[in-house]
TITORFI-682603 format. One record per atom (N, C-alpha, C, O): x, y, z; residue in one letter. Coordinates in pm, whole numbers, padded with zeros to 5 digits, always signed. Example, Ala and Ser with C-alpha at 12.3 -4.5 7.8 and 13.67 -1.06 7.14 Angstrom:
BEGIN
+01319-00569+00780a;+01230-00450+00780a;+01320-00330+00780a;+01424-00332+00846a;+01285-00225+00708s;+01367-00106+00714s;+01290+00003+00787s;+01341+00114+00804s;
***
This chain:
BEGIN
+00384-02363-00112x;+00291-02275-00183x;+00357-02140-00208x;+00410-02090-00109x;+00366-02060-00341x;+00415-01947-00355x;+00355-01826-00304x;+00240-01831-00260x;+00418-01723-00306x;+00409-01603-00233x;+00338-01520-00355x;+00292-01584-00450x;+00329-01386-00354x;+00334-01311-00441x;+00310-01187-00405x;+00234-01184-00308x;+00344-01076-00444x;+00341-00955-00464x;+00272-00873-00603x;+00302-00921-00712x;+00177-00747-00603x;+00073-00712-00694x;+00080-00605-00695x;+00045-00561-00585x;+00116-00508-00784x;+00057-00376-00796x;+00016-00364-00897x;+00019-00454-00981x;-00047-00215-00921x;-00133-00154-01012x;-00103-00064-01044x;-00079+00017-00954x;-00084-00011-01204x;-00009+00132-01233x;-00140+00178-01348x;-00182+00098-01432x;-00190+00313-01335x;-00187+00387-01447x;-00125+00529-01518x;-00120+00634-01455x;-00074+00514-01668x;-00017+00627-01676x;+00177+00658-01596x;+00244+00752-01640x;+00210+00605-01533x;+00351+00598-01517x;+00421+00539-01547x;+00378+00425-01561x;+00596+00557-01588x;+00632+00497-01701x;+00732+00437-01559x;+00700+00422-01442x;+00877+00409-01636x;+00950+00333-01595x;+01035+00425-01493x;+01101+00381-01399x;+01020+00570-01531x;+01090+00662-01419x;+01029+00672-01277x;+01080+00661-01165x;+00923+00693-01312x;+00837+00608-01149x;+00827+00481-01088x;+00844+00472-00966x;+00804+00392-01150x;+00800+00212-01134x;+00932+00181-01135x;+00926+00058-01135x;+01057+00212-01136x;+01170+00138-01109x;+01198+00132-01009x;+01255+00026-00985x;+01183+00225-00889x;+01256+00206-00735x;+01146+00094-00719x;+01195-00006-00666x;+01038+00085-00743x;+00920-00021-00665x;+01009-00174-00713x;+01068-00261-00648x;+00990-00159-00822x;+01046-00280-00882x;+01183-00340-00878x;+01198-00462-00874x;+01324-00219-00879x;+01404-00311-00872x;+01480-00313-00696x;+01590-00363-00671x;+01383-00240-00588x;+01338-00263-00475x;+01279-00388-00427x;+01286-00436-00314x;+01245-00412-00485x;+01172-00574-00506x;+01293-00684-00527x;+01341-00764-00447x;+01313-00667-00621x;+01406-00755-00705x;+01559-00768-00624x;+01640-00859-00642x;+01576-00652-00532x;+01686-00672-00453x;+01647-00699-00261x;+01719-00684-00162x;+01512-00738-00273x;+01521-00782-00131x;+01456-00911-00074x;+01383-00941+00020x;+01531-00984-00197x;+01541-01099-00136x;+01380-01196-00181x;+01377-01319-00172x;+01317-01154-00205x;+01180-01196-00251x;+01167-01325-00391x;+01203-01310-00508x;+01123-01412-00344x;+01154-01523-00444x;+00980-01598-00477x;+00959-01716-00507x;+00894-01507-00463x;+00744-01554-00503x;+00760-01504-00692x;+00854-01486-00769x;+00621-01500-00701x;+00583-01457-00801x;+00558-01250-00827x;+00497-01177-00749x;+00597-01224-00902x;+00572-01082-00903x;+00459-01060-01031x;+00476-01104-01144x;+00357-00991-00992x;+00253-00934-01071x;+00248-00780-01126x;+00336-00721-01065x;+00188-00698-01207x;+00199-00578-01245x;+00065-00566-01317x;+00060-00596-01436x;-00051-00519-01247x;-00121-00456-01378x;-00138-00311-01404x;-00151-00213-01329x;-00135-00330-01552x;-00068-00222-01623x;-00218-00176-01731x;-00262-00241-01826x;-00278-00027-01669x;-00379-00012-01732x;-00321+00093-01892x;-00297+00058-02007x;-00317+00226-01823x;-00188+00264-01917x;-00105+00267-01898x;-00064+00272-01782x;-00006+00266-02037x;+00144+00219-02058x;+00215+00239-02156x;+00171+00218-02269x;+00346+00287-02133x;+00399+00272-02274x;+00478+00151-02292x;+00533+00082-02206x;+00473+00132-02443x;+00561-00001-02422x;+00682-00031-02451x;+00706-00145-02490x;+00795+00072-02436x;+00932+00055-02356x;+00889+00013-02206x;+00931-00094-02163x;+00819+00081-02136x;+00811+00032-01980x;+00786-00105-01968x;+00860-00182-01907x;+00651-00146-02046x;+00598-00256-02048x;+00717-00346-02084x;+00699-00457-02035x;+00821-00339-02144x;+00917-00418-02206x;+01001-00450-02091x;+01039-00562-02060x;+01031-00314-02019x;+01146-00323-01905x;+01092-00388-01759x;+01141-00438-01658x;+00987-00360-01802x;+00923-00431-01662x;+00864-00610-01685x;+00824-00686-01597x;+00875-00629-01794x;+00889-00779-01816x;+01006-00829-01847x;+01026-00948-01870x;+01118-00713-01848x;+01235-00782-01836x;+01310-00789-01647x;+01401-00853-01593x;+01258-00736-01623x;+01279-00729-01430x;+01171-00849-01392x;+01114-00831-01285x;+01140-00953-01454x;+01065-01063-01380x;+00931-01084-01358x;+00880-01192-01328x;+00863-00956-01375x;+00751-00957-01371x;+00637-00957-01460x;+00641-00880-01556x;+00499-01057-01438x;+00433-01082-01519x;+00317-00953-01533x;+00261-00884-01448x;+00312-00956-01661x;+00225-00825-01682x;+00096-00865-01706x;+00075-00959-01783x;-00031-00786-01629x;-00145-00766-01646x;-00239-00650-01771x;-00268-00535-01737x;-00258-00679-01845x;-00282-00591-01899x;-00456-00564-01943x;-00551-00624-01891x;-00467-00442-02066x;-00672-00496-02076x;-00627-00454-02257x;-00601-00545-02336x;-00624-00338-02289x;-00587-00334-02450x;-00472-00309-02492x;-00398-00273-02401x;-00401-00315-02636x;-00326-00239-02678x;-00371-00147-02794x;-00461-00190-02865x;-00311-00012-02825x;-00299+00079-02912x;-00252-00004-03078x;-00257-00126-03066x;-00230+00020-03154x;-00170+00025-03278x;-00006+00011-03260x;+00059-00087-03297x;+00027+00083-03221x;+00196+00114-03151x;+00230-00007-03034x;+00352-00022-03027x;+00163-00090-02948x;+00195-00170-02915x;+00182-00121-02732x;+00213-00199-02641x;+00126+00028-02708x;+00153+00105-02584x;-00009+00028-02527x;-00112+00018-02593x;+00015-00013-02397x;-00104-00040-02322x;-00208+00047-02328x;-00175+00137-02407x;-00344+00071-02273x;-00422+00137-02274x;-00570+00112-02243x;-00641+00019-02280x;-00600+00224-02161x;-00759+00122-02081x;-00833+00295-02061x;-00790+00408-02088x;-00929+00256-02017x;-01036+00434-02003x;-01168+00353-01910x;-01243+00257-01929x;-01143+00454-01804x;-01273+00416-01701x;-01246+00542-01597x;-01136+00591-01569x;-01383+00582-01545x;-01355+00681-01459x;-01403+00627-01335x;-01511+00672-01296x;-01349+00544-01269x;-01303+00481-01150x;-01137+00526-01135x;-01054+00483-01216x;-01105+00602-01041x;-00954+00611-01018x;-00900+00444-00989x;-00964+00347-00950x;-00787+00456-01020x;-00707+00352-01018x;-00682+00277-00876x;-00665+00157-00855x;-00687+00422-00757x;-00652+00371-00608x;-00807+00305-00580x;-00852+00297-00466x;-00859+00273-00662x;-01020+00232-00588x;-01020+00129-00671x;-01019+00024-00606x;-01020+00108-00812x;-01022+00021-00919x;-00944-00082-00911x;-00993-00189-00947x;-00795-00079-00860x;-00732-00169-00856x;-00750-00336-00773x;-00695-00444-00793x;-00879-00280-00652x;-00883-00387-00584x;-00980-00500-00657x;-01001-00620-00637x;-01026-00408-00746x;-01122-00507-00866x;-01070-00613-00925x;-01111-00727-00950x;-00961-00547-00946x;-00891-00632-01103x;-00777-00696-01007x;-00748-00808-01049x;-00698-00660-00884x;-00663-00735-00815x;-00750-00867-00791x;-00708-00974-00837x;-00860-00863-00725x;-00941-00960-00704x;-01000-01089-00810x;-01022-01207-00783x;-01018-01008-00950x;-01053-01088-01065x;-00881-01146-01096x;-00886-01261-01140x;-00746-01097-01085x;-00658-01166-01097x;-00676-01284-01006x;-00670-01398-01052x;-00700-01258-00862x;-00652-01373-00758x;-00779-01501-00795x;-00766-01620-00769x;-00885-01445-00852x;-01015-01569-00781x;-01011-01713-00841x;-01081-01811-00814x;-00894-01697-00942x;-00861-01907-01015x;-00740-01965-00948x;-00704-02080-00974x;-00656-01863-00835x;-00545-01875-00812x;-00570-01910-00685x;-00675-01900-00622x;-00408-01975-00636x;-00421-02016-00499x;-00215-01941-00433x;-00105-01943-00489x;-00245-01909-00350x;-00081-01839-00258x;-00116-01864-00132x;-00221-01902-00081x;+00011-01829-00081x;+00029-01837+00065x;+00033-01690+00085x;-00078-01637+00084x;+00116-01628+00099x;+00095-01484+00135x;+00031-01396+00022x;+00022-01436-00094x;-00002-01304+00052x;-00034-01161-00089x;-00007-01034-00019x;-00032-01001+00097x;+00052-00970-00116x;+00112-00841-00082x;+00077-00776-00155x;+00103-00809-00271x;+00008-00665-00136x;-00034-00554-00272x;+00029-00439-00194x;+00037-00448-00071x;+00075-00333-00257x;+00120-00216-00198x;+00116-00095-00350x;+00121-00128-00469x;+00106+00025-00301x;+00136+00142-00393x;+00278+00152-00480x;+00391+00121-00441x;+00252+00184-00559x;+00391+00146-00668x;+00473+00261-00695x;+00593+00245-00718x;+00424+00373-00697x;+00538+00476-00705x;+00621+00563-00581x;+00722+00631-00596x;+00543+00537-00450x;+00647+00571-00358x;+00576+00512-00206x;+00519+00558-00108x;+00640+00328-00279x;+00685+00261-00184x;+00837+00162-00225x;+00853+00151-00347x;+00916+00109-00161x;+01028+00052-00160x;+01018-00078-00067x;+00948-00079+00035x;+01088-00182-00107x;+01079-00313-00018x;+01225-00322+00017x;+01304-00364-00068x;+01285-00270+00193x;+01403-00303+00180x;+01471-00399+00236x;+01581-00386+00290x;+01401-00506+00224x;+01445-00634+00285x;+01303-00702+00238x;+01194-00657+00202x;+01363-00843+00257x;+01254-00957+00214x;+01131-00954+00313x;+01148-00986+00431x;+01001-00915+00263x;+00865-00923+00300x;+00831-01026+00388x;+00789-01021+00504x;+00855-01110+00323x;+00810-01262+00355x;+00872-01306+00458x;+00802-01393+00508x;+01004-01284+00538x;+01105-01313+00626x;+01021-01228+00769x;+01038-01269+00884x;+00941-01119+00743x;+00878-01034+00825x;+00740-01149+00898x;+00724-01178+01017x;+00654-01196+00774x;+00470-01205+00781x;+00511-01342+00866x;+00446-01382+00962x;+00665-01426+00798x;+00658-01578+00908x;+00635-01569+00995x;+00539-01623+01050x;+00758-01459+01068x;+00772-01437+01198x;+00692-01406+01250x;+00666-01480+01345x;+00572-01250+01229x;+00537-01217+01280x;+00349-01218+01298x;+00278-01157+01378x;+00303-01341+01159x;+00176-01344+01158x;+00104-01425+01264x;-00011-01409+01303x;+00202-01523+01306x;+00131-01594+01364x;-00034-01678+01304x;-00040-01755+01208x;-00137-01641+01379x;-00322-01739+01359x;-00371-01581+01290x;-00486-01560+01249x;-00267-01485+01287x;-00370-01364+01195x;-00417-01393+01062x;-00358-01491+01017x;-00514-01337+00968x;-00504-01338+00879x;-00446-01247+00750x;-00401-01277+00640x;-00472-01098+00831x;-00438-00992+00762x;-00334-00918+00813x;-00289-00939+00925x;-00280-00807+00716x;-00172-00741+00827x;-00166-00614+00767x;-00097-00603+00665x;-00233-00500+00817x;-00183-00332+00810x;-00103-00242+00861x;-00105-00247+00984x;-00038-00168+00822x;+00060-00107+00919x;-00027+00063+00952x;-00096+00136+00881x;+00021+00072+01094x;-00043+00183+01150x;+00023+00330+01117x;+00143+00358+01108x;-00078+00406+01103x;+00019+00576+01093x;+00010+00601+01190x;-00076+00688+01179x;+00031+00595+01298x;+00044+00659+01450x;+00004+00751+01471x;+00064+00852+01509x;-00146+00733+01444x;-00194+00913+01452x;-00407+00828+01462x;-00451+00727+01406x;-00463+00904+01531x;-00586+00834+01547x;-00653+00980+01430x;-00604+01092+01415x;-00798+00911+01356x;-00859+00973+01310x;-00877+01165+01342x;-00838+01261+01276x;-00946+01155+01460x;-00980+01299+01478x;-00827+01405+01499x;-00817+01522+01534x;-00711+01292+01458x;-00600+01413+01528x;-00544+01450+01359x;-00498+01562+01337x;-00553+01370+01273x;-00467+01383+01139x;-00591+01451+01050x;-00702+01406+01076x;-00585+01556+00946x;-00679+01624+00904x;-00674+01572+00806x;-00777+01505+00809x;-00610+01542+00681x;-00670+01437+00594x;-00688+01332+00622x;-00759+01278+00537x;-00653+01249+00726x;-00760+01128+00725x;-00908+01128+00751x;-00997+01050+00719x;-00907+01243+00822x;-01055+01253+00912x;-01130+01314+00804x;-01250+01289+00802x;-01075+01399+00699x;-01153+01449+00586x;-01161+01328+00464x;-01226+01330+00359x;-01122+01283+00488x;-01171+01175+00379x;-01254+01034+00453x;-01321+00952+00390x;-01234+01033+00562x;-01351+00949+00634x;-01514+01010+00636x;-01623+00959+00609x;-01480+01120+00676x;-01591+01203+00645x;-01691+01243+00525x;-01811+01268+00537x;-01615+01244+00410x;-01644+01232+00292x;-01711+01181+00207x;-01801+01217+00132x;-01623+01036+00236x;-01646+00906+00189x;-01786+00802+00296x;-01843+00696+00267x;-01798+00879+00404x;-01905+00782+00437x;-02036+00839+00585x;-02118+00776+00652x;-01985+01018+00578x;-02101+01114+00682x;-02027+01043+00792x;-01935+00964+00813x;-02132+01127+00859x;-02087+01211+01004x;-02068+01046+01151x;-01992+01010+01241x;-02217+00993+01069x;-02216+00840+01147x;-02131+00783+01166x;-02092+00740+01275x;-02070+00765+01025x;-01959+00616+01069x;-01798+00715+01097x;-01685+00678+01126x;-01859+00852+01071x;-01729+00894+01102x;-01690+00906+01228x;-01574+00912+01267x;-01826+00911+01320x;-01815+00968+01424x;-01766+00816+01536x;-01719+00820+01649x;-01801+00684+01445x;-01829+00522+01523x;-01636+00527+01464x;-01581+00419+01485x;-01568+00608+01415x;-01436+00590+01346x;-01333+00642+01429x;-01240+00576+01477x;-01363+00805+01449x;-01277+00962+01477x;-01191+00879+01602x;-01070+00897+01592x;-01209+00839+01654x;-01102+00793+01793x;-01034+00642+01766x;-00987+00577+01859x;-01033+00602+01655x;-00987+00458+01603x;-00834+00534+01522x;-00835+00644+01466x;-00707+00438+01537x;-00583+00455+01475x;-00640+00482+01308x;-00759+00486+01276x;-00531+00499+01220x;-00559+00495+01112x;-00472+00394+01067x;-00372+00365+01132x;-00500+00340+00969x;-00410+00231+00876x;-00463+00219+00758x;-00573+00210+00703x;-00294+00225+00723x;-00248+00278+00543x;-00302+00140+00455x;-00264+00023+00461x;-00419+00211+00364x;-00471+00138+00260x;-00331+00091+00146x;-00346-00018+00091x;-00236+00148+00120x;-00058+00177+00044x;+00015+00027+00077x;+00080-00013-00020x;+00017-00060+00191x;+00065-00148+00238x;+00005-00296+00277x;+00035-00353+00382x;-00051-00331+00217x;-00168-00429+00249x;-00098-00561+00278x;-00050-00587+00167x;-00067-00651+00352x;-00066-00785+00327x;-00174-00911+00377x;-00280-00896+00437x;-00101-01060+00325x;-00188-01105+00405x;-00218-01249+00371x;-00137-01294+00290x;-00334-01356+00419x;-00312-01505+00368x;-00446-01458+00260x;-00543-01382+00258x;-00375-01563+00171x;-00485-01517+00059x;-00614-01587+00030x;-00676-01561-00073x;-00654-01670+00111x;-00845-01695+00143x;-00895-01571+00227x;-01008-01527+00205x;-00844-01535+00287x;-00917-01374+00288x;-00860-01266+00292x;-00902-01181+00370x;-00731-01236+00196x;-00724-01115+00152x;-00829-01129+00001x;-00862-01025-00057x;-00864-01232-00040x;-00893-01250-00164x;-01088-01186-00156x;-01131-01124-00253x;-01165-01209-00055x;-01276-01115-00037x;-01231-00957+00050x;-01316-00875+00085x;-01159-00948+00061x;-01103-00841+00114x;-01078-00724+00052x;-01093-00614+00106x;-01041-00741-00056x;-01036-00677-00188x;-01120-00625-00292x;-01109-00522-00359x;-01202-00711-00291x;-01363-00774-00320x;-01416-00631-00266x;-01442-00523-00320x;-01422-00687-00120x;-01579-00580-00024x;-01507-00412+00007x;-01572-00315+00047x;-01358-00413-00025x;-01303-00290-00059x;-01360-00201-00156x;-01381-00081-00142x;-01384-00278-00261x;-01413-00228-00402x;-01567-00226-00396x;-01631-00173-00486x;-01619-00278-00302x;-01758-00273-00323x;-01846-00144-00232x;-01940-00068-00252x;-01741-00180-00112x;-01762-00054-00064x;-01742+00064-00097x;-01840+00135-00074x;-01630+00130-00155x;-01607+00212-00206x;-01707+00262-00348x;-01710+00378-00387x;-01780+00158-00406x;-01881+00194-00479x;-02001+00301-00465x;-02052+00387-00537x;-02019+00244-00321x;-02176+00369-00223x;-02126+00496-00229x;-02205+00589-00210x;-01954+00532-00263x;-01924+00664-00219x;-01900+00754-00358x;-01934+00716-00471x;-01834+00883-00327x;-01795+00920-00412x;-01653+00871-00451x;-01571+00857-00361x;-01617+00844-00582x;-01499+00777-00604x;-01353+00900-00581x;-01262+00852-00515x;-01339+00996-00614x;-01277+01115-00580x;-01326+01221-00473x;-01444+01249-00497x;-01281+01285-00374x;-01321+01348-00232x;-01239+01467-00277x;-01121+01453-00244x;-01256+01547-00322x;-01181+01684-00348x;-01070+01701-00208x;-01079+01675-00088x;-00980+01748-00282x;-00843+01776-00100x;-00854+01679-00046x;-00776+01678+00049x;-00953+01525-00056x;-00902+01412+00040x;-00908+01311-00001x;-00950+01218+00067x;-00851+01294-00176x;-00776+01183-00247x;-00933+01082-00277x;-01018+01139-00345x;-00966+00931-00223x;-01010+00847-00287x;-01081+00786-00141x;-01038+00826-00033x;-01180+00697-00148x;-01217+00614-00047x;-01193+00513+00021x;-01258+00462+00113x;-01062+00472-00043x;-01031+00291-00081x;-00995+00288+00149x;-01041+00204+00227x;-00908+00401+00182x;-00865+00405+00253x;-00962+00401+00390x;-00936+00339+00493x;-01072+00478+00366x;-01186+00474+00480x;-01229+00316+00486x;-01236+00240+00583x;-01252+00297+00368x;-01310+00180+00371x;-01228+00075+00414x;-01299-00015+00461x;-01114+00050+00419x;-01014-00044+00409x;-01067-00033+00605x;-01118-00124+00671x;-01038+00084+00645x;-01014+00114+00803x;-01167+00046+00835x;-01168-00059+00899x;-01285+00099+00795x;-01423+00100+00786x;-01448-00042+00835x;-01515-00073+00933x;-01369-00139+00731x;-01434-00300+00735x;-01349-00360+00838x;-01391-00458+00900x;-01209-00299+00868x;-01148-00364+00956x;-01182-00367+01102x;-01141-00454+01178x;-01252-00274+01134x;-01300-00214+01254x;-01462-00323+01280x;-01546-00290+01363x;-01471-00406+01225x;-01579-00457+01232x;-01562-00611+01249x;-01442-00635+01236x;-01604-00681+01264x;-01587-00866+01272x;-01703-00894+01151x;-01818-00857+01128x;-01585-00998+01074x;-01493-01066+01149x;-01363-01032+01133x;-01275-01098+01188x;-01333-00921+01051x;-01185-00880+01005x;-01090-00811+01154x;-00968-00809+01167x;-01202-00756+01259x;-01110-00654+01344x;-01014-00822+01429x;-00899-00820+01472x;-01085-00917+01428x;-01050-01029+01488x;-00904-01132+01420x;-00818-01206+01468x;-00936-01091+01306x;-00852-01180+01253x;-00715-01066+01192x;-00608-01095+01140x;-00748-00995+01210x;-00613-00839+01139x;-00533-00821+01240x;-00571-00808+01356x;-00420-00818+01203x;-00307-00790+01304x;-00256-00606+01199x;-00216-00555+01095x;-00303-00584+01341x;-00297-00416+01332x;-00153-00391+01427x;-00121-00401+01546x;-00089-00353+01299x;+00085-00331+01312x;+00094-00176+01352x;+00044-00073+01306x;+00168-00200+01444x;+00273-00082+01525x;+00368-00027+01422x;+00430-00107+01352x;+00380+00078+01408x;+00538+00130+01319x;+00668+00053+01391x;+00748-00033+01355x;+00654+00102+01467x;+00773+00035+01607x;+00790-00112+01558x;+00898-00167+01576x;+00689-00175+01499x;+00726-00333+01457x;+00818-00356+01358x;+00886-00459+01369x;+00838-00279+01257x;+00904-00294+01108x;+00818-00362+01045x;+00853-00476+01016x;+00704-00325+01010x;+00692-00384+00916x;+00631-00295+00754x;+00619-00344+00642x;+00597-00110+00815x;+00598-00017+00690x;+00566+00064+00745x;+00456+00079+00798x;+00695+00167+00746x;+00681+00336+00764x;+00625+00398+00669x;+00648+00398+00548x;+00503+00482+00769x;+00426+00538+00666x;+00465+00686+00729x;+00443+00734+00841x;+00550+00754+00585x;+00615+00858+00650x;+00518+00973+00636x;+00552+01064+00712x;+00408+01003+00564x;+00338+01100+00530x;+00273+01130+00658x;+00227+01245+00663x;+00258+01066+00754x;+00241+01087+00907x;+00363+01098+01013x;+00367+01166+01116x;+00473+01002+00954x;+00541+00989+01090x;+00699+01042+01046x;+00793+01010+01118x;+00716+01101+00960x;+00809+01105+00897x;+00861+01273+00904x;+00787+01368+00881x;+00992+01280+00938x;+01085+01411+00996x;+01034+01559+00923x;+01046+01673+00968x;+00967+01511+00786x;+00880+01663+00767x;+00711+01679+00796x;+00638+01765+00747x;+00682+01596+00865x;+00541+01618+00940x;+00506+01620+01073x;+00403+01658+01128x;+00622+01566+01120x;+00630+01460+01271x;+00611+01586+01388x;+00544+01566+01489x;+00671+01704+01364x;+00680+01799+01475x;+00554+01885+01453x;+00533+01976+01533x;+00439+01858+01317x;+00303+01937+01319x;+00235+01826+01388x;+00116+01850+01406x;+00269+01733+01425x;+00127+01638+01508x;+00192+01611+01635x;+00104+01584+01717x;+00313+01606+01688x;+00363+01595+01845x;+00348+01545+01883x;+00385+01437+01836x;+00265+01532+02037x;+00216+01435+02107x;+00085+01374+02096x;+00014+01312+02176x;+00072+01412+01961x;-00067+01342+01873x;-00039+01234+01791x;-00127+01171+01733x;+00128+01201+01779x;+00178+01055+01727x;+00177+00977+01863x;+00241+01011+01962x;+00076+00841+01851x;+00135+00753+01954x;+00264+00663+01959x;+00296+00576+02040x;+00333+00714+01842x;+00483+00615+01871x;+00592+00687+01838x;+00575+00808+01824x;+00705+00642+01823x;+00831+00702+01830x;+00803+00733+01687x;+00711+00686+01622x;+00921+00843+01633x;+00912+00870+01442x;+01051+00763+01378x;+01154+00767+01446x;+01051+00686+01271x;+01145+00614+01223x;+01243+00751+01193x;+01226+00873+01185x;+01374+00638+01180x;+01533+00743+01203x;+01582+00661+01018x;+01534+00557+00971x;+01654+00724+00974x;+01726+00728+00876x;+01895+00640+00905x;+01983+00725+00893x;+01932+00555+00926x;+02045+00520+00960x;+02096+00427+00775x;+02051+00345+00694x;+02232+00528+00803x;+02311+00531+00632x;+02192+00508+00548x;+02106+00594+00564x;+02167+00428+00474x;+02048+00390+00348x;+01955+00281+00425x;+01905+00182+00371x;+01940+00315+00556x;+01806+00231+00547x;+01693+00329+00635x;+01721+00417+00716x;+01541+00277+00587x;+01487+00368+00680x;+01465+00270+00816x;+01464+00148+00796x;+01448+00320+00955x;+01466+00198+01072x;+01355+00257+01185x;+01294+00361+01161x;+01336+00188+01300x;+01253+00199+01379x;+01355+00350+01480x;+01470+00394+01484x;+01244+00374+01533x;+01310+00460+01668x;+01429+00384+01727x;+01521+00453+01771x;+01439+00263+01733x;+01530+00136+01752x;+01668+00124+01690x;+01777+00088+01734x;+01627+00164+01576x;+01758+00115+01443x;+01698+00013+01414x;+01783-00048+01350x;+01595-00059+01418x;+01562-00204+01343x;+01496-00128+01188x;+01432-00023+01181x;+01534-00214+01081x;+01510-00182+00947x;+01362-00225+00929x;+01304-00329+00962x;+01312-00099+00856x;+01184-00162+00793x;+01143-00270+00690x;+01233-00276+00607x;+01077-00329+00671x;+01054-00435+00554x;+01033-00310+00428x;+01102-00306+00326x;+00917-00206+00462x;+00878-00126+00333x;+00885-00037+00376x;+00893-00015+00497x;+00882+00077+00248x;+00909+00214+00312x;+00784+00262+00240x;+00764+00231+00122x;+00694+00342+00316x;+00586+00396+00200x;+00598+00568+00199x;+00661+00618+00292x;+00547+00648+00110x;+00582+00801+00155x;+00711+00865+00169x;+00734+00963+00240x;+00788+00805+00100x;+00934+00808+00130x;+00986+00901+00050x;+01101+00937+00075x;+00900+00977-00090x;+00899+01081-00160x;+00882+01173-00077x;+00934+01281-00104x;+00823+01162+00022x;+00811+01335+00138x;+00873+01381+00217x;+00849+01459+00308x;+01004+01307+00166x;+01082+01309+00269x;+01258+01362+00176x;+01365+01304+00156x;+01207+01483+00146x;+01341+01510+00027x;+01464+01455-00008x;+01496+01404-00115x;+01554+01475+00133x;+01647+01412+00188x;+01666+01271+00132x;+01725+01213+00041x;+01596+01249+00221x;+01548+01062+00241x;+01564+01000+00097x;+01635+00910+00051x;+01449+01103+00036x;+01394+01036-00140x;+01524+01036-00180x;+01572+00923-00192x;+01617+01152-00211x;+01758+01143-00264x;+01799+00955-00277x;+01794+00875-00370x;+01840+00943-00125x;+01899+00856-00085x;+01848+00740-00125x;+01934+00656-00152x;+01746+00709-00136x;+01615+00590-00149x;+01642+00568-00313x;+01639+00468-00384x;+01660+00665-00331x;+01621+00657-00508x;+01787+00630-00560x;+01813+00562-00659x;+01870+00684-00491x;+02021+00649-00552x;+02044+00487-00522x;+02114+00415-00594x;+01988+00450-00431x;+01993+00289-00410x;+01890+00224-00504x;+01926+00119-00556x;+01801+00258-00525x;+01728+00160-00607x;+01710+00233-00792x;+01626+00208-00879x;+01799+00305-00792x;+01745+00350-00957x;+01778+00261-01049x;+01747+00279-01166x;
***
């Protein structure tokens, strides 16, 4: 049964979407690759169906440039049209992740064998619990009052950016993401979108807290550097519960030296981005 991998772009061209993509294309990954593409121009659209991947699209312009209009942000919207892609389809794994600053640096799939085991889902952790990281806790708050923030504030956080998983239930997963995120406000001023409370929100509950394998950084399986990463790491201290990933030559790696599968946030990291981006441009 094939694999596959999914993202969602609006509005970025090929100068943003190339590390995602030919990051992809060099680690080893032999499923199917997906792209939907709300806006677009269509040089990108061209180059990105020439890198392998099948394009999703909704209109075109006159000129041939993609183009769509809805005021649902895209980080909330996408699990829609993710979901209406998957519901005639059948995979073994699904991978959706953020497209402009994440990187795959090694094969995905070589990671979920090993390490899924009877799980169904798989998130990777920011090593930082609700009440200690101030945008997470402000956009939990936001997105859903004081209640569920308060049944939340002492629970890890995990990055909505990195999603994997078996696809009979990542496929309602996506679904009750998008549905949830409906009750809220779709934009949280200073604290981005909801997709992320909610993602944490449903996992924390059964039957998902049961069946989710809630990943350690320390595991390799996606540094999420916007928490754990060498320009944030010394404002939260002994408020990270794990070691911070190390930079060794071009890969990013555990406190260990073991290589990550993905790198997410890897733009916040100046240095780093240099390096990240000279390997995959």
């Amino acid at each position: 049964m094939n694999d596959l991998i999914i993202g969602c772009s609006t509005n970025y061209d090929w100068s943003k979407l190339k590390y995602w993509i030919n990051s992809i294309n060099k680690s080893g990954f032999k499923g199917e690759k997906v792209m939907l593409l709300m806006n677009c121009d269509k040089d990108t659209v061209q180059k990105i169906h020439d890198a392998g991947f099948n394009i999703i699209g909704f209109r075109q312009d006159n000129d041939g440039n993609l183009i769509y209009q809805s005021s649902i942000p895209v980080h909330v919207e996408r699990f829609l049209h993710i979901h209406n892609f998957l519901k005639d389809k059948d995979y073994r794994y699904v991978i959706t992740t953020d497209v402009k600053d994440v990187v795959f640096q090694q094969n995905p799939i070589t990671w979920l064998e090993t390490h899924m085991g009877y799980k169904q889902i798989n998130v990777a952790s920011e090593s930082i619990r609700y009440e200690d990281e101030d945008w997470g806790s402000n956009n939990l708050m936001k997105s859903f009052g004081p209640l569920i923030h308060s049944h939340n504030r002492d629970r890890l956080i995990y990055n909505a950016g990195t999603i994997s998983g078996k696809f009979d239930t990542m496929l309602p997963l996506f679904l009750n993401i998008y549905m949830l995120c409906n009750g809220t406000s779709h934009y949280i001023e200073g604290g981005g979108g909801p997709d992320q409370a909610a993602l944490n929100v449903l996992l924390n509950m059964k039957p998902y807290r049961d069946i989710t394998r809630f990943t350690a950084s320390e595991e390799g399986w996606a540094a999420q550097l916007g928490t754990t990463g060498p320009q944030v790491a010394h404002k939260y201290g002994d408020k990270l519960i794990e070691k911070c990933p190390i930079l060794v030559d071009d890969m990013v790696c555990t406190s260990e030296g073991k290589p990550f599968a993905l790198v997410h946030q890897y733009d916040r990291v100046p240095e780093w981005k240099q390096i990240i981006e000279n390997k995959y441009k």
